[in-house]
C-alpha positions as CSV (number, residue, x, y, z in Angstrom):
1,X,160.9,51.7,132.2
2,X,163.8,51.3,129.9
3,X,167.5,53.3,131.3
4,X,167.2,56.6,130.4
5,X,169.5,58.4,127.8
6,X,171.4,61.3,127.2
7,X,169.8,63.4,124.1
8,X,171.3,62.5,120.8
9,X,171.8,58.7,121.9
10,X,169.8,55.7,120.3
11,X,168.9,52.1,119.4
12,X,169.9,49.7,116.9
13,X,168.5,46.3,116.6
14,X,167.6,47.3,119.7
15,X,170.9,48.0,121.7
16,X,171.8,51.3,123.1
17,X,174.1,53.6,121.1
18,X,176.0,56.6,122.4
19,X,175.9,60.2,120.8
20,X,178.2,60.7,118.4
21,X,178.6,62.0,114.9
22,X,179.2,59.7,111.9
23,X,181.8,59.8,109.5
24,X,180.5,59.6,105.5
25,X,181.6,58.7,102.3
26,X,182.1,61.5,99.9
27,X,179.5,60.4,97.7
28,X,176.9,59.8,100.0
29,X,173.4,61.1,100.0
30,X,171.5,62.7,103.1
31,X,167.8,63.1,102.9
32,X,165.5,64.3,105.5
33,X,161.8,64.0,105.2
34,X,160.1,64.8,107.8
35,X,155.9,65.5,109.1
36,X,154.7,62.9,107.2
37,X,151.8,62.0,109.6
38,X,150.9,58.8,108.6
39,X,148.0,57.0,110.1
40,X,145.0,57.9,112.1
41,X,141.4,56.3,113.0
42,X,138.6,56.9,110.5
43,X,138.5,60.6,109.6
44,X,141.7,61.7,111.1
45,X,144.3,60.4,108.6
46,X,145.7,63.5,107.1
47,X,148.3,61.9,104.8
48,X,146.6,61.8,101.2
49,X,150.1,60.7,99.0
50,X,150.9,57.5,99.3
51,X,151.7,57.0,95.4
52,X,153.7,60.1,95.7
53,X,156.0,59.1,98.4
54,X,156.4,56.1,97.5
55,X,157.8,57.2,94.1
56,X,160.1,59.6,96.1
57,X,161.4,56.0,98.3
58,X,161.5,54.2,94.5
59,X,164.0,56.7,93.4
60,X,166.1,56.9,96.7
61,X,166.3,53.0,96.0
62,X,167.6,53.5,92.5
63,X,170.0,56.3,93.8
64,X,173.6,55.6,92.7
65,X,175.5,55.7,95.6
66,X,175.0,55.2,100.3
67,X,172.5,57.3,101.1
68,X,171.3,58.1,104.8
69,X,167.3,59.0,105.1
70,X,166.2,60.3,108.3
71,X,162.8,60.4,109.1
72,X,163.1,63.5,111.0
73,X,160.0,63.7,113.6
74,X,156.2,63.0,113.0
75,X,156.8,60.5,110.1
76,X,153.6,58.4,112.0
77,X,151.1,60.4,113.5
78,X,150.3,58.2,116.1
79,X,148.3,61.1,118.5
80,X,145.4,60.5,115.9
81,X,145.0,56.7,116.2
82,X,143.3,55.8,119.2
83,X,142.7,52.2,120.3
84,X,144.7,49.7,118.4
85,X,143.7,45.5,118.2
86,X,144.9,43.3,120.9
87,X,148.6,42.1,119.9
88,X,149.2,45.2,118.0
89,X,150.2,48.7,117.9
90,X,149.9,52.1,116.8
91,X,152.9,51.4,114.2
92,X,151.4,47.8,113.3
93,X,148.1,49.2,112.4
94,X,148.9,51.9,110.4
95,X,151.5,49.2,108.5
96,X,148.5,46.6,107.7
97,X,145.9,49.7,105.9
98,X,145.6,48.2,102.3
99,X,146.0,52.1,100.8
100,X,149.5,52.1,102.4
101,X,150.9,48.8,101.5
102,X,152.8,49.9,98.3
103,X,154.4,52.8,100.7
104,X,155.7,50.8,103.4
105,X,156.9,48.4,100.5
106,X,159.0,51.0,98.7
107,X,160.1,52.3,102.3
108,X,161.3,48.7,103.3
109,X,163.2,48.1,99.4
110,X,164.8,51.2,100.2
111,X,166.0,50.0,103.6
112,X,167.0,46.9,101.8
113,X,169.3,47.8,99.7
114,X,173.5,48.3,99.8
115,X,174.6,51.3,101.3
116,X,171.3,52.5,102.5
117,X,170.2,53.6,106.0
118,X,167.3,54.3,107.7
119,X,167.3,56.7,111.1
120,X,164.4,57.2,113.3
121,X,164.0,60.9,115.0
122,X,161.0,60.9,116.5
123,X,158.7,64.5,116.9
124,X,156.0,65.6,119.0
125,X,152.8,62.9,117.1
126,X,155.3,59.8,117.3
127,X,156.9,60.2,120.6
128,X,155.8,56.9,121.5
129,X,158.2,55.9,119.2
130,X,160.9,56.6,121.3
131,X,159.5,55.3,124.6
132,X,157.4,52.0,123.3
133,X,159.8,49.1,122.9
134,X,156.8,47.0,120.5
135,X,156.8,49.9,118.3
136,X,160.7,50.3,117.4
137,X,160.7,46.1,117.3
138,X,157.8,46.0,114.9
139,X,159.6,49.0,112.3
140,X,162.9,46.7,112.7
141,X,161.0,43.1,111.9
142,X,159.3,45.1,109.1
143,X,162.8,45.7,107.8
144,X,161.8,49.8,107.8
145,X,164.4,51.4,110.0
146,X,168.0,50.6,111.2
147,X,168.0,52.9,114.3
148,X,166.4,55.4,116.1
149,X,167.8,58.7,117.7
150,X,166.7,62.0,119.1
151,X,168.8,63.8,116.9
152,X,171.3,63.3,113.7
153,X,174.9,64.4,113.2
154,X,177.3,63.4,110.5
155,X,180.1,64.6,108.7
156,X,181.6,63.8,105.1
157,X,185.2,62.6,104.8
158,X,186.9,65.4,102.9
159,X,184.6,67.8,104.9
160,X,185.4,67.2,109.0
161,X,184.8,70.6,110.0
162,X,181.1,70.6,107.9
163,X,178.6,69.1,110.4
164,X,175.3,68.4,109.4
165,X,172.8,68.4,112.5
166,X,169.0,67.7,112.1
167,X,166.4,67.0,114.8
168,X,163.1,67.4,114.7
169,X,162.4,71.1,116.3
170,X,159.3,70.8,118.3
171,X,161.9,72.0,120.8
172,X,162.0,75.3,120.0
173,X,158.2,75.5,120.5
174,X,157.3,75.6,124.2
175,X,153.8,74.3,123.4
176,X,155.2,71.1,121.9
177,X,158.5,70.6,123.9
178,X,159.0,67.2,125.1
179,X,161.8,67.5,128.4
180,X,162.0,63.5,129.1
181,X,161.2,61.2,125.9
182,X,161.5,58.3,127.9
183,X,158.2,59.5,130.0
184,X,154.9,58.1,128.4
185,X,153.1,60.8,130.7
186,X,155.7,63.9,129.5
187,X,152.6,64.8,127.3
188,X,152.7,69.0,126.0
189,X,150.2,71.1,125.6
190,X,149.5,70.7,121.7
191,X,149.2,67.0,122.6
192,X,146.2,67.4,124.0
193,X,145.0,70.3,121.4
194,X,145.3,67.2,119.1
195,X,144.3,64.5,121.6
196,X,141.4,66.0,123.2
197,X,140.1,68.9,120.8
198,X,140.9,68.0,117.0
199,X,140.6,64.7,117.1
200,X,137.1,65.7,118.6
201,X,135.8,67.8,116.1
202,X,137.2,66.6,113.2
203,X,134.7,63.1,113.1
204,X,131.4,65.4,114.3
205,X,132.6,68.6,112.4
206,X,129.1,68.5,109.9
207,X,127.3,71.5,111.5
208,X,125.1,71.8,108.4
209,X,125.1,70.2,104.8
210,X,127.5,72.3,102.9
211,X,129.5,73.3,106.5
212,X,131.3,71.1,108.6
213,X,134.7,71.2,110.6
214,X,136.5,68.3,109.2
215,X,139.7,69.9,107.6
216,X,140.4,72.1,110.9
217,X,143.4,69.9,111.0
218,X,144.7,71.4,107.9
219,X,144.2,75.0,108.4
220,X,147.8,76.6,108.0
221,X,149.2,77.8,110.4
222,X,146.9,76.7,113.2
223,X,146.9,79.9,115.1
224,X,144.8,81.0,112.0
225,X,141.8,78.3,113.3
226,X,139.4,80.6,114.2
227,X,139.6,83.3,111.3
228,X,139.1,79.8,109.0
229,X,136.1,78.9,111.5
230,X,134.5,82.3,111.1
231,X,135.0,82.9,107.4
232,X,133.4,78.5,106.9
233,X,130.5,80.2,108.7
234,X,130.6,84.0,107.0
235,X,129.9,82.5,103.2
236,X,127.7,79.5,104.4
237,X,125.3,82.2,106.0
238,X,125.7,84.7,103.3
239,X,125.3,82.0,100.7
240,X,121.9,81.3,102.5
241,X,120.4,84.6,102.3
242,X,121.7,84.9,98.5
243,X,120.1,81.0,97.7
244,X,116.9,81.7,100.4
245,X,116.2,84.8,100.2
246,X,117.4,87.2,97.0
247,X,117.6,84.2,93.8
248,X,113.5,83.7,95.6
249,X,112.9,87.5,95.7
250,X,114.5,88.0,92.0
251,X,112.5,85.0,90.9
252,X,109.0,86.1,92.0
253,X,110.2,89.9,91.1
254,X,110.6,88.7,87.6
255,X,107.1,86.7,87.6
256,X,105.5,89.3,88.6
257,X,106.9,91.9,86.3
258,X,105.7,89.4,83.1
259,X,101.9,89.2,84.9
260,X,102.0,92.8,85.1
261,X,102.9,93.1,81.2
262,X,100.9,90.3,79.9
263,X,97.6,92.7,82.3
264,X,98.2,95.2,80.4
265,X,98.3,93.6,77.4
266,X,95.2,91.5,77.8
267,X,93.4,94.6,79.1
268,X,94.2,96.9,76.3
269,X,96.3,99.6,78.0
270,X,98.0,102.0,75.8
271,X,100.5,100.8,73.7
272,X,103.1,103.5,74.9
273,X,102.9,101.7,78.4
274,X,106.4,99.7,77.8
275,X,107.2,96.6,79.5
276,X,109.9,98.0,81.9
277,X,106.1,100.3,82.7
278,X,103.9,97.6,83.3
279,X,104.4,97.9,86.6
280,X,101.6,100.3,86.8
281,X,98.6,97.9,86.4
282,X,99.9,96.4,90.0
283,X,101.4,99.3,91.9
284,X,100.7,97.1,95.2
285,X,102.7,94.5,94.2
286,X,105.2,96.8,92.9
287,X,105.5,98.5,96.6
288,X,105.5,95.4,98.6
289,X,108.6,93.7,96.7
290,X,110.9,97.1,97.3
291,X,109.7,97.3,101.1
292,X,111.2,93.5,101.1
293,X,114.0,93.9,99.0
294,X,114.7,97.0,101.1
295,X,114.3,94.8,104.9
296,X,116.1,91.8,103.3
297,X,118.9,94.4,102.2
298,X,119.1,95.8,105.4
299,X,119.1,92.7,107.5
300,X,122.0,91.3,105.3
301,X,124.1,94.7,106.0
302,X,123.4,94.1,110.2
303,X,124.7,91.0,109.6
304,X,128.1,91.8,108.0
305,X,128.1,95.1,110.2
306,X,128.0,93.0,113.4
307,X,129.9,90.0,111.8
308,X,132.8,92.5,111.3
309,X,132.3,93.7,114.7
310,X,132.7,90.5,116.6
311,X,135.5,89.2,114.2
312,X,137.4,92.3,115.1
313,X,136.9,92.1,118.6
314,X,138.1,88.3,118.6
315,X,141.0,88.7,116.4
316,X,142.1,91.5,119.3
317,X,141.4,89.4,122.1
318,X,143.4,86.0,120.6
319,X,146.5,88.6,120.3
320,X,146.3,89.7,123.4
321,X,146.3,86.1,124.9
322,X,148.4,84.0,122.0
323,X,151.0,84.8,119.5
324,X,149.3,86.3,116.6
325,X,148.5,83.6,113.3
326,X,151.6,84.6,112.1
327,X,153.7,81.9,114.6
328,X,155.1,79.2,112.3
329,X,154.5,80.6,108.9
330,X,157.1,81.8,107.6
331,X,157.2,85.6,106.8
332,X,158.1,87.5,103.3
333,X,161.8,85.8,103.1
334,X,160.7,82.5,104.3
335,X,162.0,82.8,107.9
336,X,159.3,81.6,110.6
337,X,160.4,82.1,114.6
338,X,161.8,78.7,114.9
339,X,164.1,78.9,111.7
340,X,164.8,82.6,114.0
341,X,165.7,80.7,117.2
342,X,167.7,78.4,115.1
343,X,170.1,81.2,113.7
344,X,170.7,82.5,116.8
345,X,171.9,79.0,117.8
346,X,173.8,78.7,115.0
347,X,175.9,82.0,116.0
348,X,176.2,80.8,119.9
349,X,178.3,78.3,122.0
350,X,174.8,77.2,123.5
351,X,174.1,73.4,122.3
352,X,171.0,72.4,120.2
353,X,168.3,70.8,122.5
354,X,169.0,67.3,121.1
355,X,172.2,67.5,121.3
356,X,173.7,68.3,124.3
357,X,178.0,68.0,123.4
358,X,177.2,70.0,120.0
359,X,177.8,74.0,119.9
360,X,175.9,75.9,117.6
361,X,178.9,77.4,116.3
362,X,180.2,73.9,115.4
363,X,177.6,73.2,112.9
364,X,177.2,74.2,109.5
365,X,173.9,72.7,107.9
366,X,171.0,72.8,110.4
367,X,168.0,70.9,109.3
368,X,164.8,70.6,111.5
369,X,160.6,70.2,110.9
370,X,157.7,70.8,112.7
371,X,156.4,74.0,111.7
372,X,155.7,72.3,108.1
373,X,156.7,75.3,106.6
374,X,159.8,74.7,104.5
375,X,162.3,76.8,104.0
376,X,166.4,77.4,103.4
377,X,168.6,80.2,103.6
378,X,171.8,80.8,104.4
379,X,173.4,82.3,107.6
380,X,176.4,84.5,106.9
381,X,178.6,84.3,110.3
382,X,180.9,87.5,111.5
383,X,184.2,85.1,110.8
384,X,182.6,84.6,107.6
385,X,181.7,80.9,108.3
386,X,178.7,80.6,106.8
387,X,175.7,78.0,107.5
388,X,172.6,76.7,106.0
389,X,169.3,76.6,107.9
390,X,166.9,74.1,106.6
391,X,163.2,73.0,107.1
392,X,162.5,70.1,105.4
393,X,158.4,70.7,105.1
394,X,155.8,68.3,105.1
395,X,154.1,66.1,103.2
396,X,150.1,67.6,103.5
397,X,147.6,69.0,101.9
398,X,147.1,72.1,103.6
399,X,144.7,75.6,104.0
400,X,146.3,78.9,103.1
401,X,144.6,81.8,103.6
402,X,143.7,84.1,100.5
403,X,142.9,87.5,100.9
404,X,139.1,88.6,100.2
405,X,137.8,91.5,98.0
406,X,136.3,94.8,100.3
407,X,137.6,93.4,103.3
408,X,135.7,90.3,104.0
409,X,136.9,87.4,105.8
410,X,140.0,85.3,104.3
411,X,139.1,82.3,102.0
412,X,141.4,79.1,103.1
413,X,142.6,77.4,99.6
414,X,143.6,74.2,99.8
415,X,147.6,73.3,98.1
416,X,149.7,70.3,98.3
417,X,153.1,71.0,100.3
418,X,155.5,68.2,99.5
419,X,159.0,68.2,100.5
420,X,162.4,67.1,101.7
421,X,165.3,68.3,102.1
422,X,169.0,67.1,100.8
423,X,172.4,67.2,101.5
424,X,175.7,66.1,99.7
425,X,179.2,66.5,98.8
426,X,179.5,68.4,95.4
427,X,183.4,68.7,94.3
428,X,184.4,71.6,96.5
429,X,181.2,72.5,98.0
430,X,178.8,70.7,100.5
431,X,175.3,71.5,99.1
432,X,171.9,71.7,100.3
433,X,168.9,71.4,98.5
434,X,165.6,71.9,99.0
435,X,163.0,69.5,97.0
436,X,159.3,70.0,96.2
437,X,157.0,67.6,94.4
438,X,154.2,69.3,93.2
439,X,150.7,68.1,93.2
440,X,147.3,69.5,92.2
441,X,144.7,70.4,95.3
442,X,141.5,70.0,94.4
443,X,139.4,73.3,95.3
444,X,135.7,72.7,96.6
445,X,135.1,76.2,97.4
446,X,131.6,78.0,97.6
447,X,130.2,80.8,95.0
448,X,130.7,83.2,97.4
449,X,134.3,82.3,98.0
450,X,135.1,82.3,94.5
451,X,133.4,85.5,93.6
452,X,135.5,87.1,97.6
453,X,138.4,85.9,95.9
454,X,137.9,86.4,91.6
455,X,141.4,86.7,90.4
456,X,143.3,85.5,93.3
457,X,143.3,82.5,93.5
458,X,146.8,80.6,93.2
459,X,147.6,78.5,90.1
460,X,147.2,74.7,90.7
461,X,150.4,73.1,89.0
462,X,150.0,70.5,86.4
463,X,149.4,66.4,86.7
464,X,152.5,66.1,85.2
465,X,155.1,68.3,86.9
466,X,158.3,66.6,88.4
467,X,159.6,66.9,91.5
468,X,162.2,69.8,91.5
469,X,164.7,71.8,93.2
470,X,162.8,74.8,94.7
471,X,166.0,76.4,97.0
472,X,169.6,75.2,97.4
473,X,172.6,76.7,99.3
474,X,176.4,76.0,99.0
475,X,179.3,75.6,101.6
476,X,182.9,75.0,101.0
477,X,184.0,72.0,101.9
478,X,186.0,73.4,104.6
479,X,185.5,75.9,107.4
């Protein structure tokens, strides 16, 4: 076991660095990307935009200018990658996948160039980072990163009193709080959520042709898992009974209807006997299908009755034992609990988790991850000294829930959420921007969800839309 360190200290090239906070250029760049979650064994890679973030990496190369990327937290997502080939590791096998060479090739041009750095924060899916000295070795002979830390400070030159603090924020949830990095067996509870349950159901998720579990990985915010489970198996039962049971029933109802006119046809009944009154030559018939369309009716309204019933019941006894599915996504203004917990630090003498010689009150831009909800907004202090809170996002496709016509269960639309988050010196002002890079979701949704949801479903952006600016905040440059 390697000497253990004070949070906020770190490795280059392998030697042990003190905390401290780094002094930049005015014209550098700070970028923070962060819950990337690269990597996994066979149907539990989640990352799906290589091309895209490699093109973000291109253009950080081409930057004019130093520029400072953190990888704040869960850049690899080594939980999902089980056994690895002998030699190798977690790191080293998700570097060698053919679909991700042109990534790590942009990522390592990046780290080439003059002026550029590469820092290392690791989260709760790539604490092994920290604590696995073959890991950090192979992203330094790879030429990927320069140095790894629990947590990032820096400062600009004509800006001292304007700190800029990230770290990762798993932190600030007590499910996924890490107390020792340096301990391999200082594993928190959402570990093994992923560990021992996802990672489970995701590669045996198929429980029937058109409904399986794979994407429960993806289901935003997680707390919402089982309203997405029981809405998956709401319109794969009820679009059953409409493809088994009523399209059959309308089908033979029809038939029978053009028998019963072409009867009374052949048998010359009176003309004045219309074809919506053919009926009459089989009244039998005629009785039998409205006794079944009557049962099937009725056993498809017990089912949504007592559907409705035990979803009710469930969604009351998961609040009374867990946060409610809103923890982590962020409410109307944007402002989940973390970003909460972070404000309050912000306004304190208490020091961020990471970084134990810091006070709250000292810093001005706070950037974290985690809850891959972005998000920025500015906190107005009592002295007037304002600060920025940042998330920087993630890089997933994820499941939002869409609300259902008459009440039904939610239907979980799937949309890309790419960001990261930057920070520079702009004349008077330090500035903080928030960046988004749009990309279409494809949508395999059932009939039934798309007639729950007619008109409500979100607007896929274009091919072709650039990455823009989608929130920014401003400082002065001094305090």
């Amino acid at each position: 076991m390697e000497e253990r360190r004070e949070p906020g200290a770190g490795f280059r090239d392998g030697t042990p660095l003190p905390a401290g906070i780094r002094t930049l250029g005015n014209g550098a760049l700070i970028v923070f990307l962060s819950d990337v979650h690269i990597g996994g064994d066979g149907g539990h890679d989640i990352f799906e935009s290589p091309e895209e973030l490699a093109g973000l990496l291109g253009g950080l190369a081409a930057h004019d200018g130093p520029v400072e990327l953190v990888l704040a937290g869960d850049f690899f997502d080594l939980l999902q990658i089980g056994e690895v080939p002998r030699g190798g590791n977690r790191a080293s096998a998700t570097i060698s996948r053919p679909e991700y060479r042109e990534l790590f090739s942009a990522l390592r041009s990046f780290a080439g160039g003059d002026g550029h750095r590469v820092v290392y924060l690791p989260g709760n899916h790539d604490a092994e980072v920290w604590w696995n000295r073959g890991i950090r070795d192979t992203l330094l002979g790879e030429g990927l990163v320069h140095e790894f830390a629990l947590s990032y400070a820096a400062r600009f030159e004509s800006a001292p009193g304007r700190i800029v603090y990230c770290e990762h924020g798993n932190a600030f949830d007590p499910a996924n709080t890490i107390t020792d990095y340096d301990d391999p067996l200082d594993t928190p509870f959402g570990e093994h959520i992923v560990t021992d349950v996802v990672r489970r159901i995701a590669p045996a998720g198929r429980l029937t042709r058109d409904l399986d579990l794979h994407d429960i990985g993806r289901v935003f915010p997680l707390a919402t898992i089982p309203e997405w489970i029981a809405g998956r198996v709401f319109y794969d039962l009820l679009g059953r009974a409409v493809a088994y049971l009523f399209v059959p029933l309308l089908v033979g109802y029809a038939g029978y209807r053009v028998i019963a006119y072409l009867l009374a046809f052949a048998y010359d009944v009176p003309k004045s006997l219309s074809f919506w009154e053919s009926y009459r030559t089989l009244p039998g018939l005629q009785t039998l299908f409205g006794e079944i369309a009557w049962d099937a009716l009725l056993l498809v309204s017990v089912f949504v009755l007592f559907f409705f019933a035990i979803r009710r019941t469930a969604t009351r006894t998961i609040s009374s034992v867990a946060p409610r599915a809103s923890a982590g996504r962020p409410g109307a203004s944007g402002v989940g609990p973390s970003v909460a917990e972070i404000r309050d630090l912000l306004r304190a003498d208490a020091h961020p988790p990471m970084r134990r010689e810091l006070r709250g009150r000292e810093i001005a831009v706070f950037v974290s991850g985690h809850t891959h909800a972005p998000s920025l907004s500015l906190l107005p202090k009592e002295a007037g000294d304002d600060a920025v809170v940042v998330n920087s996002g993630c890089w997933l496709r994820q499941l939002h829930q869409v609300p259902a016509h008459l009440g039904g269960p939610p239907v979980f639309v799937p949309r890309f959420v790419q960001t990261h988050a930057r920070v520079y010196l702009d004349d008077s002002v330090v500035r903080a921007e928030l960046w988004e890079h749009p990309k279409p979701a494809p949508q395999r949704l059932r009939t039934t969800e798309r007639l729950a949801v007619l008109g409500r479903l979100p607007a896929q952006p274009a091919e072709s839309t650039k990455p823009r600016i989608s929130m920014s905040g401003e400082l002065a440059r001094d305090r």
